[in-house]
ZAZA-499252 format. One line per 8 residues: number of its first residue (from 1); their letters; for each residue x, y, z of C-alpha. Coordinates in nm, 4 decimals, always signed. Example, Ala and Ser with C-alpha at 12.3 -4.5 7.8 and 13.67 -1.06 7.14 Angstrom:
# residues 2
1	as	+1.2300:-0.4500:+0.7800 ~ +1.3670:-0.1060:+0.7140
# end
This chain:
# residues 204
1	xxxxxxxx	+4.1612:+2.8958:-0.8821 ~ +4.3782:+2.5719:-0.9596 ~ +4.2508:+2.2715:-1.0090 ~ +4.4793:+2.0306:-0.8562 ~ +4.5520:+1.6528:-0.9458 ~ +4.5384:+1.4164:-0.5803 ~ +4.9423:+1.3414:-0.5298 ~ +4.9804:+1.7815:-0.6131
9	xxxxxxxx	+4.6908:+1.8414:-0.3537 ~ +4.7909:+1.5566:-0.1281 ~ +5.1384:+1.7115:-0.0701 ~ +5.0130:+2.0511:-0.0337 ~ +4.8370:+1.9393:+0.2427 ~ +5.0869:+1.7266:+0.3733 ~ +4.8940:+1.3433:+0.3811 ~ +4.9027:+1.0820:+0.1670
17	xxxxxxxx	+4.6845:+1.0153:-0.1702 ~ +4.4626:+0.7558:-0.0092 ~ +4.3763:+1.0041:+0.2706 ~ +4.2785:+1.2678:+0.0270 ~ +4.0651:+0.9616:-0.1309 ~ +3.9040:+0.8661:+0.2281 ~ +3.8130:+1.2442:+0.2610 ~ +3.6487:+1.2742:-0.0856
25	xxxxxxxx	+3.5110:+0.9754:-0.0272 ~ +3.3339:+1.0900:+0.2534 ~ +3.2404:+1.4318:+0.1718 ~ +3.5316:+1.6196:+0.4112 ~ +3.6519:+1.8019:+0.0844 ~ +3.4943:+1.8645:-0.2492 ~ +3.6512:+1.6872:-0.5937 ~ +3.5617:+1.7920:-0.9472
33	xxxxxxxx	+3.5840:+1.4653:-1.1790 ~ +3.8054:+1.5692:-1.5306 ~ +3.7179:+1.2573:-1.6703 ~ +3.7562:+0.9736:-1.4532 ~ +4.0066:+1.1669:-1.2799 ~ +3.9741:+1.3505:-0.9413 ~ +4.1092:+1.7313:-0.9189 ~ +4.0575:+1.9057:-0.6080
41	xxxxxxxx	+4.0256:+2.3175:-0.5688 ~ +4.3256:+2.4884:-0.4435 ~ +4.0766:+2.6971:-0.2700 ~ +3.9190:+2.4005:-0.1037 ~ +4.2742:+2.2195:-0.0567 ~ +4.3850:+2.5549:+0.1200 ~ +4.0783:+2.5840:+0.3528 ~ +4.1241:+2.2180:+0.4593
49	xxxxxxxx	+4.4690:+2.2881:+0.5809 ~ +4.3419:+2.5804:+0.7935 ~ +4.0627:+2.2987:+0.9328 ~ +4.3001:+2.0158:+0.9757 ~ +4.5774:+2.2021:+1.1339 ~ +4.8474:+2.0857:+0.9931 ~ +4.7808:+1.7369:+1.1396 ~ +4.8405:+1.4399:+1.0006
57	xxxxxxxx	+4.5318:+1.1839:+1.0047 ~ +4.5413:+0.8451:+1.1352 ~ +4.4896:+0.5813:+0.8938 ~ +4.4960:+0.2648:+1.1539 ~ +4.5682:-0.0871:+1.0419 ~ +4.4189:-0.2968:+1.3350 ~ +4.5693:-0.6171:+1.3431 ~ +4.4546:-0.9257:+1.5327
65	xxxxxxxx	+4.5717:-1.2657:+1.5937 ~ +4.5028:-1.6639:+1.7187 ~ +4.7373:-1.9135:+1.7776 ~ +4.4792:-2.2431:+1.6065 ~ +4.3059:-2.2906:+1.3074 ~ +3.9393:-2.3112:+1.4882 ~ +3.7712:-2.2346:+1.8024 ~ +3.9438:-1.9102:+1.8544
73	xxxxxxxx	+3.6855:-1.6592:+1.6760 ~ +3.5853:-1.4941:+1.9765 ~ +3.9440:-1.4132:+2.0871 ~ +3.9491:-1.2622:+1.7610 ~ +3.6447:-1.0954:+1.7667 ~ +3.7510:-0.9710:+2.1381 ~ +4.1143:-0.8400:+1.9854 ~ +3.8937:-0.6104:+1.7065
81	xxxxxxxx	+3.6168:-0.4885:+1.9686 ~ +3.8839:-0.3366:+2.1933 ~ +4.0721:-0.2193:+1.9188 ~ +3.8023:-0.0472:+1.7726 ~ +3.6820:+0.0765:+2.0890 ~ +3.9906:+0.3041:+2.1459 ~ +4.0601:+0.3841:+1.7930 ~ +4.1242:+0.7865:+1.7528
89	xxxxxxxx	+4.1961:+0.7633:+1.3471 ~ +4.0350:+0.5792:+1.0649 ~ +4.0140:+0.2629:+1.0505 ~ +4.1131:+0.1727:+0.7040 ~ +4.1367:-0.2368:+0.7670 ~ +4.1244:-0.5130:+1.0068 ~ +4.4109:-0.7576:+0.8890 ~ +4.3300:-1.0760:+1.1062
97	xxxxxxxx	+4.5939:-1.4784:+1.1170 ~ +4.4931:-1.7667:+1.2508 ~ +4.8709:-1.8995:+1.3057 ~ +5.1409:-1.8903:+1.5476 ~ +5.3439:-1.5211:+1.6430 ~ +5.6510:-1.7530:+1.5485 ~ +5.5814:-1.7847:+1.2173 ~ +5.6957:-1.5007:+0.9309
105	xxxxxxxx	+5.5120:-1.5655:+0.6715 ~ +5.1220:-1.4942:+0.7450 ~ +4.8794:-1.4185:+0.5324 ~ +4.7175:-1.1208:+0.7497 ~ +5.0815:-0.9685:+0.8856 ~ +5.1787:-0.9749:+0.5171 ~ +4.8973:-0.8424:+0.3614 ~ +4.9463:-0.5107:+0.6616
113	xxxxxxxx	+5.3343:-0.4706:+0.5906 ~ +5.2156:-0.4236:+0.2368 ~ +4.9480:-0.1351:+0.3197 ~ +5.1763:+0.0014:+0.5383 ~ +5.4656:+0.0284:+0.2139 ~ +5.2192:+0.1672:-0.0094 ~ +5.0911:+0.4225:+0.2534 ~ +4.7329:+0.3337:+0.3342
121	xxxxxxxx	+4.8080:+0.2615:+0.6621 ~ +5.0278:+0.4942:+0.8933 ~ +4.9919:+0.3352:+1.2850 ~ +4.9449:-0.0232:+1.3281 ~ +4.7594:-0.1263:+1.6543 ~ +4.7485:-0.4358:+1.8339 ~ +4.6198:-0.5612:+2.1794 ~ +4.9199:-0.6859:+2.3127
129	xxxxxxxx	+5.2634:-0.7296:+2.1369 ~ +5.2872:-1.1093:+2.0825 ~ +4.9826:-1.0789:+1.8997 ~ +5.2343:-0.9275:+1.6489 ~ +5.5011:-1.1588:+1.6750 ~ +5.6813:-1.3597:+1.9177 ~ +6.0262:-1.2266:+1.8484 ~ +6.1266:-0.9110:+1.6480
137	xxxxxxxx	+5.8724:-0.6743:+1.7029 ~ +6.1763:-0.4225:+1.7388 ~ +6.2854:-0.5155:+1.3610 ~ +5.8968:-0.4827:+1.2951 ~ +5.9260:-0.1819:+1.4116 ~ +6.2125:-0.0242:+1.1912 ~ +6.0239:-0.1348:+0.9135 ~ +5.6981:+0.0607:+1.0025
145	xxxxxxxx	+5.9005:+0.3643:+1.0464 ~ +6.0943:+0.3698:+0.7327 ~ +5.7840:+0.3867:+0.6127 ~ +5.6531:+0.6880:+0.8529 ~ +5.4257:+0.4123:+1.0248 ~ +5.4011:+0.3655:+1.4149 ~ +5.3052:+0.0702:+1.6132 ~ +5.0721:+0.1092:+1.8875
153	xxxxxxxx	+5.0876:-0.1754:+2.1910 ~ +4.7264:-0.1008:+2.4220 ~ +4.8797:-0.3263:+2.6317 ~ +5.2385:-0.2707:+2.6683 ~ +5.4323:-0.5613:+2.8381 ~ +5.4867:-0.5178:+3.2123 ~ +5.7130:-0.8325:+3.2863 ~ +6.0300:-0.8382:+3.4394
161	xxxxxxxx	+6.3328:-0.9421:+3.3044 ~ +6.3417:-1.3142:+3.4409 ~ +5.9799:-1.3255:+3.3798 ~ +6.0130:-1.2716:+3.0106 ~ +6.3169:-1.4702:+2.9521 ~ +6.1227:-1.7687:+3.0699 ~ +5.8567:-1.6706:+2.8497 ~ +6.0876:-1.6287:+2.5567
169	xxxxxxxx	+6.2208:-1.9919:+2.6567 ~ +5.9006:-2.1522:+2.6603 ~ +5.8265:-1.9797:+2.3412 ~ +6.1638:-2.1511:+2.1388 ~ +6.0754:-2.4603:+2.2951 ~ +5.7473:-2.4908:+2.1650 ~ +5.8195:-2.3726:+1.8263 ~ +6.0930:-2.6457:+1.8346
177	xxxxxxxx	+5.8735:-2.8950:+1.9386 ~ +5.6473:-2.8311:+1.6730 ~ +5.8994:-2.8566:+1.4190 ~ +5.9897:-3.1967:+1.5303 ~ +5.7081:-3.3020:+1.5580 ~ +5.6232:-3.1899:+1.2071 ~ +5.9638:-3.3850:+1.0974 ~ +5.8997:-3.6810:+1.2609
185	xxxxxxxx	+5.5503:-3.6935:+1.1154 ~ +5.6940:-3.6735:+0.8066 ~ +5.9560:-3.9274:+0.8326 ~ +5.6868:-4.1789:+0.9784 ~ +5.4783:-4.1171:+0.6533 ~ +5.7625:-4.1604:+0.4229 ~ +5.8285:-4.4623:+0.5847 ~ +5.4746:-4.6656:+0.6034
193	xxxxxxxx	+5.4611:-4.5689:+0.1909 ~ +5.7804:-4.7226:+0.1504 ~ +5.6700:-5.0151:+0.3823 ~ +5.3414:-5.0369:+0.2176 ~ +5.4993:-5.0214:-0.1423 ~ +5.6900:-5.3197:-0.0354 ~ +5.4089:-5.4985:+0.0801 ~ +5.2732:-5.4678:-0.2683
201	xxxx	+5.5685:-5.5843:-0.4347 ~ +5.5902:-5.8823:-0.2423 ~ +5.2547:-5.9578:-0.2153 ~ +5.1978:-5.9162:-0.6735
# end
């Protein structure tokens, strides 16, 4: 018998490190501690491969999203419920934004994309595809699987072309809006500082 370190016993059986972890972790196969080290049996290693199949298990990444800042948590909590509900792997995190599909750089999406490089998390589920993002879910995509990671839609989009354009359109627009909006806000508070400084000078 061999004792074998987790990456050696991990590839043996074909999964990654953190799903040898999980399984330890939960008593699927037994780990002798050399030190603060794990080793794992080559007996036991070969025995779960006859169990498993071959298979690879499903570490799922559930990922849910809100457009606002407040008010929203039962969307959210409606996203994870559903998720949850038809989950057929482990669950290894639920990575949750309360921002706009349009935006790149979330705290949650980021936080997934990472898990998903370091390979704790091979399919990535979501409700519906926007919850994702608004544009580029096909680059999103790419990404997962250079990684070996999938993305799972429960509810796949069923519009038609026109339909979806205008969707698209309304999307751009509003993410332009906001942006002006944001500029002009900006501008207006530059310039009541600058009107208020002078109102100082003139008034000293």
């Amino acid at each position: 018998m061999e004792l074998l370190r987790r990456a050696k016993a991990a590839k043996r059986l074909g999964v990654h490190p953190v799903t040898l972890r999980l399984w330890a972790d939960s008593g699927k196969i037994p780990v002798t501690w050399v030190g603060r080290e794990r080793r794992f049996s080559s007996i036991d290693v070969e025995a779960m491969k006859v169990s498993t199949g071959g298979e690879r298990v499903r570490l799922e990444g559930l990922y849910v999203r809100v457009s606002g800042s407040g008010g929203q948590e039962s969307s959210l909590e409606a996203q994870e419920r559903e998720l949850r509900a038809t989950s057929t792997g482990e669950i290894v995190k639920v990575f949750r934004d309360r921002s706009s599909g349009l935006r790149e750089d979330r705290p949650g999406l980021n936080a997934l994309l990472r898990a998903v490089a370091d390979g704790s998390v091979t399919v990535v589920r979501v409700t519906h595809e926007d919850r994702l993002a608004r544009f580029g879910v096909g680059w999103l995509r790419h990404l997962l699987a250079i990684h070996g990671a999938t993305l799972e839609v429960l509810h796949p989009k069923k519009l038609g072309g026109r339909e979806e354009l205008v969707e698209d359109f309304v999307s751009v627009v509003a993410m332009f809006a906001g942006r002006l909006y944001g500029m002009r806000s900006a501008e207006n508070r530059r310039r009541l500082l600058a009107e208020s400084g002078q109102c100082q000078v003139g008034g000293g």
